[in-house]
Jmol script that loads the backbone (N, CA, C; Angstrom):
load data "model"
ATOM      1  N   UNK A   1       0.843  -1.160   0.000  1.00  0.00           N
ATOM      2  CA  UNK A   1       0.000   0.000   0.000  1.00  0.00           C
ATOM      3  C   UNK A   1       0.896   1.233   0.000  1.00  0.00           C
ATOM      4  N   UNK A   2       0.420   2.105  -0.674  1.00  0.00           N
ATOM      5  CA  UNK A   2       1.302   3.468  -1.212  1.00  0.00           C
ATOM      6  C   UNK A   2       0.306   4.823  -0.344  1.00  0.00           C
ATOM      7  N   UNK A   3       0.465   5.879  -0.078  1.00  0.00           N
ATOM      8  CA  UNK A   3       0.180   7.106   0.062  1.00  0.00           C
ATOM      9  C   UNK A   3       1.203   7.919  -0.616  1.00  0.00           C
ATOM     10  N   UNK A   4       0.735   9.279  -0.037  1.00  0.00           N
ATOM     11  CA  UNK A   4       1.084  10.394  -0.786  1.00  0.00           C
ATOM     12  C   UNK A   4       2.684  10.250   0.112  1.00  0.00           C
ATOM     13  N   UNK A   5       3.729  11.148   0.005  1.00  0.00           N
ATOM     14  CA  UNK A   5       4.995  10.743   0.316  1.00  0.00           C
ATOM     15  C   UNK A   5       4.894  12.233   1.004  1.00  0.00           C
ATOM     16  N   UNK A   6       5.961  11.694   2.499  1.00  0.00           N
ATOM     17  CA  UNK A   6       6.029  13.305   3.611  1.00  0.00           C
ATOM     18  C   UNK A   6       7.152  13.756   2.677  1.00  0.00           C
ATOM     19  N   UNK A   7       7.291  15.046   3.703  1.00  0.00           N
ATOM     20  CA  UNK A   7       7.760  16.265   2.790  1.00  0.00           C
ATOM     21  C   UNK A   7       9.219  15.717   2.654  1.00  0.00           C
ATOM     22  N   UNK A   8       9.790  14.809   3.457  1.00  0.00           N
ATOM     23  CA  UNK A   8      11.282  14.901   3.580  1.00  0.00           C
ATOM     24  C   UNK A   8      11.734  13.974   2.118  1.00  0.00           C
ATOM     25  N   UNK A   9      10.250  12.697   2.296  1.00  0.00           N
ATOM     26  CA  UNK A   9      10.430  11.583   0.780  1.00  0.00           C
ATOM     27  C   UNK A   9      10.334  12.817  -0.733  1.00  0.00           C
ATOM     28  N   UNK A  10       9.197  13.467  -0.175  1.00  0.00           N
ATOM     29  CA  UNK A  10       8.940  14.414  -1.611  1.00  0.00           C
ATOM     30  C   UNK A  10       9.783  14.992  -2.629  1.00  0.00           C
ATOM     31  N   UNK A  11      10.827  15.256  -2.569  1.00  0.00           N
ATOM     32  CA  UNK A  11      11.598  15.736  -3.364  1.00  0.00           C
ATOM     33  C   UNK A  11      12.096  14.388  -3.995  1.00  0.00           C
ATOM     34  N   UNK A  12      12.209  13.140  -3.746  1.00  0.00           N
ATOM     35  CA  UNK A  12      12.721  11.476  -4.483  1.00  0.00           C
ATOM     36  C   UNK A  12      11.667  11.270  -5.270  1.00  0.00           C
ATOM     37  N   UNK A  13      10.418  11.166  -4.603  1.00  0.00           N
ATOM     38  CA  UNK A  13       9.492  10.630  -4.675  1.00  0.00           C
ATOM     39  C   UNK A  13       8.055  11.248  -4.856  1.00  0.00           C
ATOM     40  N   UNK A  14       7.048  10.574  -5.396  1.00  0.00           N
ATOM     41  CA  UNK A  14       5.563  11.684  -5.100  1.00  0.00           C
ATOM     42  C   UNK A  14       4.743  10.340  -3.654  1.00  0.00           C
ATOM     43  N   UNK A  15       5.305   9.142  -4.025  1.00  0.00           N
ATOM     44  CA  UNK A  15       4.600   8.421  -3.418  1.00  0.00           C
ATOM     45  C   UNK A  15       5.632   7.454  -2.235  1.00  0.00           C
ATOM     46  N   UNK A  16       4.961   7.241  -1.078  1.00  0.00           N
ATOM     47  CA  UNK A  16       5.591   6.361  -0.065  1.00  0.00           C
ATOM     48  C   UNK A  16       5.177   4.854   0.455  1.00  0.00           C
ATOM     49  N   UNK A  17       5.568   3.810   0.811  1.00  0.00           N
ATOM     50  CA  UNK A  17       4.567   3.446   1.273  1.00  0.00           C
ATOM     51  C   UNK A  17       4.095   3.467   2.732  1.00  0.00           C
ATOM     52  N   UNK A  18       3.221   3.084   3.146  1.00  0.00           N
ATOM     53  CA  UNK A  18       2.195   3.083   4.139  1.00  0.00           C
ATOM     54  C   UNK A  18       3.379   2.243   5.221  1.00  0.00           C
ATOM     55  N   UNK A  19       3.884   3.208   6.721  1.00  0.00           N
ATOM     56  CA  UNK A  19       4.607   2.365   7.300  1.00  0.00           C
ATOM     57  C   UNK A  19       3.945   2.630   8.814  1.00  0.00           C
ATOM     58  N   UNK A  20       3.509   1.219   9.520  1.00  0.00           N
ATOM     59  CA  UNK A  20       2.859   1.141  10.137  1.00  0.00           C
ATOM     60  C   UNK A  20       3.486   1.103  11.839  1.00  0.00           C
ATOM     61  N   UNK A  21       3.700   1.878  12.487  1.00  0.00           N
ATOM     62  CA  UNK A  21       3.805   1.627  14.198  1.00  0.00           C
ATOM     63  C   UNK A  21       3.402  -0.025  14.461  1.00  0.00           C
ATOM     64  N   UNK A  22       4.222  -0.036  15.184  1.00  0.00           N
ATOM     65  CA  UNK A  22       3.272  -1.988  15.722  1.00  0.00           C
ATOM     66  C   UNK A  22       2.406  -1.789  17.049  1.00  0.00           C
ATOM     67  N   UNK A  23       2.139  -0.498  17.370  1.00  0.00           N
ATOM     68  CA  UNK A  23       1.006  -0.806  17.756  1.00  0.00           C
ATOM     69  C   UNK A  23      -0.508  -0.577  16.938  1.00  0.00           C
ATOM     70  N   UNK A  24      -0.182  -0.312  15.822  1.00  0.00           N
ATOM     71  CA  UNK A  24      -1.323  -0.019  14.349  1.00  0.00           C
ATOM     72  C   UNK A  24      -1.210  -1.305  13.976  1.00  0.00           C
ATOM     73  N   UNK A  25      -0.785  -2.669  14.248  1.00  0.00           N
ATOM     74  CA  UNK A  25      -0.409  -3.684  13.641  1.00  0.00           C
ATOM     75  C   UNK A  25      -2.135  -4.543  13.572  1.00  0.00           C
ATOM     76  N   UNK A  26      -2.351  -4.545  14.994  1.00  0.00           N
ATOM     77  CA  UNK A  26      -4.062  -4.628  15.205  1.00  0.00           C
ATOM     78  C   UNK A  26      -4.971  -4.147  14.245  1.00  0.00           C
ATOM     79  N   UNK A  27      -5.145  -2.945  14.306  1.00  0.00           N
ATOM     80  CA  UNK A  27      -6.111  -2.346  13.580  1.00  0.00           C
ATOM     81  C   UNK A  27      -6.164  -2.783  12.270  1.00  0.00           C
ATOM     82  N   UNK A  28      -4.317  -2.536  11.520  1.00  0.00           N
ATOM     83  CA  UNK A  28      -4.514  -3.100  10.237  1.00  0.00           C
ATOM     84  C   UNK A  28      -4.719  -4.349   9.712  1.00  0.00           C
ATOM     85  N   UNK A  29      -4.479  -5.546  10.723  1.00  0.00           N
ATOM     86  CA  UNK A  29      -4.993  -6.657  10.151  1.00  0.00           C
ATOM     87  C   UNK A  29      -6.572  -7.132  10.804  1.00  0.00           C
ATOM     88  N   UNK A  30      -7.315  -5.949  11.466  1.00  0.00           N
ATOM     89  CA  UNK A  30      -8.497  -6.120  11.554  1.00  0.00           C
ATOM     90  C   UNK A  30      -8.782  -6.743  12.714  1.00  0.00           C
ATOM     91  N   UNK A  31      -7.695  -6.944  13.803  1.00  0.00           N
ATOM     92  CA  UNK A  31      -8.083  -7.673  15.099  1.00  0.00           C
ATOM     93  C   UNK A  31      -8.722  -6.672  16.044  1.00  0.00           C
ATOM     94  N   UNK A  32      -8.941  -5.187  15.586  1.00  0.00           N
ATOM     95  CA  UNK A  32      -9.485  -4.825  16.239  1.00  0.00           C
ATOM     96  C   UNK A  32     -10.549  -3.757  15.988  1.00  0.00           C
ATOM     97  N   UNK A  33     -11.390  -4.937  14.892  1.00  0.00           N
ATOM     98  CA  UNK A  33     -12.485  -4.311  14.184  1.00  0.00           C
ATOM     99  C   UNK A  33     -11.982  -3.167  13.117  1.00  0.00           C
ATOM    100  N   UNK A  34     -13.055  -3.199  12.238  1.00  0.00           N
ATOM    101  CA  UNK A  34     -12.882  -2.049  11.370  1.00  0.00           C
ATOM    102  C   UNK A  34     -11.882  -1.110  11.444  1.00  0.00           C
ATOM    103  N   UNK A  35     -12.049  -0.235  10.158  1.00  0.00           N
ATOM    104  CA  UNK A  35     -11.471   1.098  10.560  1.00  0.00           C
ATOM    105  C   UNK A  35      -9.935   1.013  10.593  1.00  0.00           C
ATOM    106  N   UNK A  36      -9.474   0.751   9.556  1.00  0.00           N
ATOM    107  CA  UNK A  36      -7.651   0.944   9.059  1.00  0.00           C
ATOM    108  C   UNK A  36      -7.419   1.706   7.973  1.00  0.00           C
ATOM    109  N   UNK A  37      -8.529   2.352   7.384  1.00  0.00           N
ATOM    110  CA  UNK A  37      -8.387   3.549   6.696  1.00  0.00           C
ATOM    111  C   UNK A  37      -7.686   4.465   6.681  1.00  0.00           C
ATOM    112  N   UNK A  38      -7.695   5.375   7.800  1.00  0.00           N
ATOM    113  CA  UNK A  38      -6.774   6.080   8.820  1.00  0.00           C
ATOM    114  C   UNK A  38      -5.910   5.559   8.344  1.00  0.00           C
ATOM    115  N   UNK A  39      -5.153   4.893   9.007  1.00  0.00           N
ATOM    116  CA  UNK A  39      -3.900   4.512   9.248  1.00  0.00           C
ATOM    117  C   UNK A  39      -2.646   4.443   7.543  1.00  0.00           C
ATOM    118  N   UNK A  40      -3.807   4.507   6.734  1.00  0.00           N
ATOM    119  CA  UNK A  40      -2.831   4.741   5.236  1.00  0.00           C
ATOM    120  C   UNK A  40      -2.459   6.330   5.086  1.00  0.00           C
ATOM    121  N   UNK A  41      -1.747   6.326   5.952  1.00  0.00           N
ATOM    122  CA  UNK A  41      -1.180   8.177   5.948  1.00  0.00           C
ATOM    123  C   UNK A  41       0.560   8.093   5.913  1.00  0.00           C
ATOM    124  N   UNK A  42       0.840   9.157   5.354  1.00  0.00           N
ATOM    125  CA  UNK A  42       2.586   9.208   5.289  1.00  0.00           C
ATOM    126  C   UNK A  42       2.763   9.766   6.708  1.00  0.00           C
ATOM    127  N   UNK A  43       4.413   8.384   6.882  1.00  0.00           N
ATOM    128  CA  UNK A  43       4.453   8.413   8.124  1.00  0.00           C
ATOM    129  C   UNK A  43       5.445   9.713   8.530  1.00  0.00           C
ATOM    130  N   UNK A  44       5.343  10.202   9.791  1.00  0.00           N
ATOM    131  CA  UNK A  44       6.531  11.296  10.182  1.00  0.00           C
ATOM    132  C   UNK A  44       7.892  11.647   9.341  1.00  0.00           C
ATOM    133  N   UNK A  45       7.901  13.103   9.376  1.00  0.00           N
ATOM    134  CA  UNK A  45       9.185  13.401   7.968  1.00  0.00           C
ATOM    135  C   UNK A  45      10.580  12.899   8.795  1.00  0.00           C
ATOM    136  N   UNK A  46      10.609  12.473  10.262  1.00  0.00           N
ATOM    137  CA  UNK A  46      11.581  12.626  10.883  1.00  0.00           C
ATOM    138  C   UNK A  46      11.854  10.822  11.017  1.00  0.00           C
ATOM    139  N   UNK A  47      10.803   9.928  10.262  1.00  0.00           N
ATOM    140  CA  UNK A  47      11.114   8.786  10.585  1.00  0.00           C
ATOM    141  C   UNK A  47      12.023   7.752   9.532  1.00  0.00           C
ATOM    142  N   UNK A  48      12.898   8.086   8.693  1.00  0.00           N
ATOM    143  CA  UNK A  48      13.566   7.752   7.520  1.00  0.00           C
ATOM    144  C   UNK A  48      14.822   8.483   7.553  1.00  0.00           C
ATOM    145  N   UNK A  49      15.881   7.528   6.944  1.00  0.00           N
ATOM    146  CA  UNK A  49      17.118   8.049   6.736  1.00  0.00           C
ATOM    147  C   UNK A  49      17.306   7.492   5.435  1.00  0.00           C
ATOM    148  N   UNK A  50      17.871   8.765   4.603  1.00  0.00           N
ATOM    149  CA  UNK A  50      18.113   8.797   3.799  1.00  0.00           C
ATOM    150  C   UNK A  50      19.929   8.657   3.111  1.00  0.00           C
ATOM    151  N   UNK A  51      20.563   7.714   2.403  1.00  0.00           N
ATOM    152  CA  UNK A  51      22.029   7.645   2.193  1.00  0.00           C
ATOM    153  C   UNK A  51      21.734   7.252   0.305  1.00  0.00           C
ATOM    154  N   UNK A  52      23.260   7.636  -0.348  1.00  0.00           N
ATOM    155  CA  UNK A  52      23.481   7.322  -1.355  1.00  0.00           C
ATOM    156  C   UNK A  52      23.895   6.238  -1.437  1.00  0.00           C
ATOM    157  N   UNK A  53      22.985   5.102  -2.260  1.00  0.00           N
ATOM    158  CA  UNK A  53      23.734   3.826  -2.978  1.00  0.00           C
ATOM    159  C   UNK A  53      24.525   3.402  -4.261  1.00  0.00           C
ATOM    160  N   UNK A  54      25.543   2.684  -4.250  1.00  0.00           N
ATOM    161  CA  UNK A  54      25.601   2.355  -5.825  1.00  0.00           C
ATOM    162  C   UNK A  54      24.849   2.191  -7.029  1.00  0.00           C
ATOM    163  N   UNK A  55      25.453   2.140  -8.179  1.00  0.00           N
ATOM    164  CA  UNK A  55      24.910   2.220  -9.111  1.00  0.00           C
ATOM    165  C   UNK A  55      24.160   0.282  -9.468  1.00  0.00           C
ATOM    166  N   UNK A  56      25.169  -0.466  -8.332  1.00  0.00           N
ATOM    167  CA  UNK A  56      24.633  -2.186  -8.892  1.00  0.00           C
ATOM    168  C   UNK A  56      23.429  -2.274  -8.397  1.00  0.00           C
ATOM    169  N   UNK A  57      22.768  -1.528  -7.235  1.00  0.00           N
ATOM    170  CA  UNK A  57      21.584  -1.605  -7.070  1.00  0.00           C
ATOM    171  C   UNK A  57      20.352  -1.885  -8.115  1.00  0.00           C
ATOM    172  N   UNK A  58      20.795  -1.423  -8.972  1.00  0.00           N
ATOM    173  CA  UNK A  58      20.422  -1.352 -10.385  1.00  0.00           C
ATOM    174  C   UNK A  58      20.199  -2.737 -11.429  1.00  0.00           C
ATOM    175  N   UNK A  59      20.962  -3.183 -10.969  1.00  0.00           N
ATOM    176  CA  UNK A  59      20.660  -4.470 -11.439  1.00  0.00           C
ATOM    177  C   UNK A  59      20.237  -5.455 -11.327  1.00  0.00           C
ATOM    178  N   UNK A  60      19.822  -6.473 -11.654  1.00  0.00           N
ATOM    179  CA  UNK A  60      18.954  -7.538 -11.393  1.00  0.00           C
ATOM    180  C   UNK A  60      19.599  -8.660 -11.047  1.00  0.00           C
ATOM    181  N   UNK A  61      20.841  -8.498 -11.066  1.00  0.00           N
ATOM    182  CA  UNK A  61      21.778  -9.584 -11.374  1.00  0.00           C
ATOM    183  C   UNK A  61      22.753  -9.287  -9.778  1.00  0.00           C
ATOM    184  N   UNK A  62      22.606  -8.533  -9.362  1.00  0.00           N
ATOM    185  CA  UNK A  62      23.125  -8.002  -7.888  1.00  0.00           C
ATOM    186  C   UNK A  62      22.275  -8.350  -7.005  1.00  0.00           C
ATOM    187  N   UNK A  63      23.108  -8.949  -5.900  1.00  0.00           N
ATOM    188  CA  UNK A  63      22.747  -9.464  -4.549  1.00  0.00           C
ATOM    189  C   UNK A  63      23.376  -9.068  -3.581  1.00  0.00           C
ATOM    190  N   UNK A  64      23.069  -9.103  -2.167  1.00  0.00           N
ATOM    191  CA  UNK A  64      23.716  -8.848  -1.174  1.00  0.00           C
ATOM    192  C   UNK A  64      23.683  -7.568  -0.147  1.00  0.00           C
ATOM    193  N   UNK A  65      23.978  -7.732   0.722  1.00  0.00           N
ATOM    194  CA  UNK A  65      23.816  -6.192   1.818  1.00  0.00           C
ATOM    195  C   UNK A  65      24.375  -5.363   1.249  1.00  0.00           C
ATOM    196  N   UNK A  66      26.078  -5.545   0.722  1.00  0.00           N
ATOM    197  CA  UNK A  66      26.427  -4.704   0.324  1.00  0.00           C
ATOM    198  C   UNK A  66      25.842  -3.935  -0.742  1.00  0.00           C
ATOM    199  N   UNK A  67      24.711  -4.005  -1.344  1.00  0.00           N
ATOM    200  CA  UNK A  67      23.891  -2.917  -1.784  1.00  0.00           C
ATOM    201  C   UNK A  67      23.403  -1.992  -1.759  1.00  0.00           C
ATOM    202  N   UNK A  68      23.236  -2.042  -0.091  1.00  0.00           N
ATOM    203  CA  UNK A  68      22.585  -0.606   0.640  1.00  0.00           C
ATOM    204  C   UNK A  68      23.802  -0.071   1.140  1.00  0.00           C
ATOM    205  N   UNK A  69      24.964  -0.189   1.031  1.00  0.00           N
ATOM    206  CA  UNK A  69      25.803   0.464   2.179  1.00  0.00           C
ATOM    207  C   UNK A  69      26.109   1.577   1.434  1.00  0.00           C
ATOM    208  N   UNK A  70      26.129   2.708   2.513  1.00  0.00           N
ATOM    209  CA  UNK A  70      25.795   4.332   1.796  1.00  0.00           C
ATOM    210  C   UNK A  70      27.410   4.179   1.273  1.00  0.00           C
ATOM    211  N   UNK A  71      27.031   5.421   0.009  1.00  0.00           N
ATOM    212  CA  UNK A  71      28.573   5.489  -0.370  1.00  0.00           C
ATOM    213  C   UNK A  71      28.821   7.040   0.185  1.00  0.00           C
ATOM    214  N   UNK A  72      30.226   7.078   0.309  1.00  0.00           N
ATOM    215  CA  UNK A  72      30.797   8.034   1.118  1.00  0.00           C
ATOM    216  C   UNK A  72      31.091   9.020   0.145  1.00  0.00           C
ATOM    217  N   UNK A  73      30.440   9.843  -0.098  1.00  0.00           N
ATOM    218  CA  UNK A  73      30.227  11.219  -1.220  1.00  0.00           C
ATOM    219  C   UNK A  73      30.810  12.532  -0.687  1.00  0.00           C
TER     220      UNK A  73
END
end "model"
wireframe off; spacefill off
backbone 0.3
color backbone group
């Protein structure tokens, strides 16, 4: 599930997805009745870190952690 993207994603992105607190974990799988509507909102601009990755990310043919490790710019 996607929403609109907070201000900090906005400039990458138009869209984020939907990241849920675990105590929203209930609601969204319905254990506690209805009503998880709400809860598809972009989450806090302060809750994401943002780093530069390589370019193998890119490929389909690349595996491994070392994918995400920020590069030092």
């Amino acid at each position: 599930m996607t929403c609109a993207a907070n201000a900090a994603l906005a400039p990458i992105h138009h869209r984020m997805p939907v990241i849920l607190a675990p105590q929203d974990w209930p609601k969204w799988l319905g254990e506690d009745g209805p009503g998880a509507a709400p809860l598809m909102r972009p989450a806090p601009d302060d809750s994401l870190q943002f780093h530069r990755v390589g370019t193998a990310i890119n490929s389909n043919r690349a595996s491994g952690d070392t994918l995400i490790d920020p590069l030092d710019c």
